[in-house]
N, C-alpha and C positions, 0 to 999 in steps of 0.2 A: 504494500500500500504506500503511494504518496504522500507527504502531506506540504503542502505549498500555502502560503500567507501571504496575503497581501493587505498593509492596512495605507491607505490615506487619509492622512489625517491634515488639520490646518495647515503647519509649516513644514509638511513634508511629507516622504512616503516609503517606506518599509514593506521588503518585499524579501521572503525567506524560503529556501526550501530543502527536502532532505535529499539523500543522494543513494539511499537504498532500493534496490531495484528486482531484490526478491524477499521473500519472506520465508527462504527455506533455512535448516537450522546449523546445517551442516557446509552449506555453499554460499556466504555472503558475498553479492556483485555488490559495489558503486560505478554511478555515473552521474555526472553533473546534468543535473534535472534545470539548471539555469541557463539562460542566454544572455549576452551584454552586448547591446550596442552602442556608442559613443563616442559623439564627435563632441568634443569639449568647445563650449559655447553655444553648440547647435543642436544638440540633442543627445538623448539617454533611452535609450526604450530595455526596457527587460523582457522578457518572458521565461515564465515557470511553464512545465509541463509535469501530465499526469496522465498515467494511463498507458498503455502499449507503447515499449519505450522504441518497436520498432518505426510505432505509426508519427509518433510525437516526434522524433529525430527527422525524421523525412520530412515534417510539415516547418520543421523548424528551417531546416537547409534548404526547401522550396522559401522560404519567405529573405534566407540571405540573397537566396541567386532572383529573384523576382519574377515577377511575370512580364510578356512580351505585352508591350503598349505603347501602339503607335509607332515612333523612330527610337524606342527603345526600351527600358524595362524600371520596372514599377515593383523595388524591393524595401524591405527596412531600411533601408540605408539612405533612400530618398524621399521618403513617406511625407506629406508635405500638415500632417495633422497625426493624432494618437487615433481617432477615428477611420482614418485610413489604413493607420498599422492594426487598426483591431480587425475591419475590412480584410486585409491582404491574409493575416493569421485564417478566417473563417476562410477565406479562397484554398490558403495551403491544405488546411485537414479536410478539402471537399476534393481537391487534385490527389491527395494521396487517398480516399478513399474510392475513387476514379479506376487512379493506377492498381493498385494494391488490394481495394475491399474483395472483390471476385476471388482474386486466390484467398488470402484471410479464410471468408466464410468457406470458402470451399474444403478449408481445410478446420474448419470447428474451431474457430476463433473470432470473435467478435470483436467488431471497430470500437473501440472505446480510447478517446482521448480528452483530453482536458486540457486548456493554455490557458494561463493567465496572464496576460499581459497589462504592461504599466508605465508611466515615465513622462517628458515633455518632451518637446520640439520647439527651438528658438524661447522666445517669451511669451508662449502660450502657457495655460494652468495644465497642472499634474491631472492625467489622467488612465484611470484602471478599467479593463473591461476583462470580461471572464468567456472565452470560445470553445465550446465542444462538438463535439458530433458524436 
């Protein structure tokens, strides 16, 4: 089990998660369940995942490399609002259940993921939205 927080509060925002990735008692994995992006003065965005660490990793690395848009591509990196990076996270976990859900279910595994994402862009206000499928 996951477990990821994210609190916003007045002067700022906290956002925490664990890095355990099974529950067995004999084979403990980690893997860093967080993302950082950060252009110092221009923006901070995080995101937490939860949920199938094969599905959340994919949706995470669809939302670095972006989507094709117009004369070019439309990633975290350029997200021009937090509503937008919340936008492109729900686009990644709908492409990776696109690519991937068919085999998944086929093979008796269920799409189950969970993002939280969080942060600013330039001198707009902090903001957190929560993405699943």
């Amino acid at each position: 089990m996951t477990y990821c927080v994210g609190l916003l509060v007045k002067d700022g925002m906290v956002m925490l998660s664990d890095s355990r990735t099974n529950a067995g008692v004999d084979n403990i994995s980690t893997y860093r369940k967080m993302a950082i992006w950060e252009t110092p003065g221009e923006r901070v965005i995080v995101v937490m995942s939860a949920g199938n660490l094969a599905i959340t990793q994919s949706a995470i690395q669809f939302m670095h490399e972006g989507v094709a848009q117009g004369d070019g591509r439309l990633s975290i990196k350029n997200v021009s609002s937090m509503y937008e990076a919340a936008r492109l996270a729900g686009w990644a976990l709908r492409e990776v259940d696109r690519v991937d859900g068919p085999a998944l279910r086929g093979s008796g595994v269920g799409f189950g993921a969970s993002l939280l994402i969080g942060g600013q862009i330039r001198e707009r206000r902090l903001r957190m939205f929560q993405v699943y499928r």
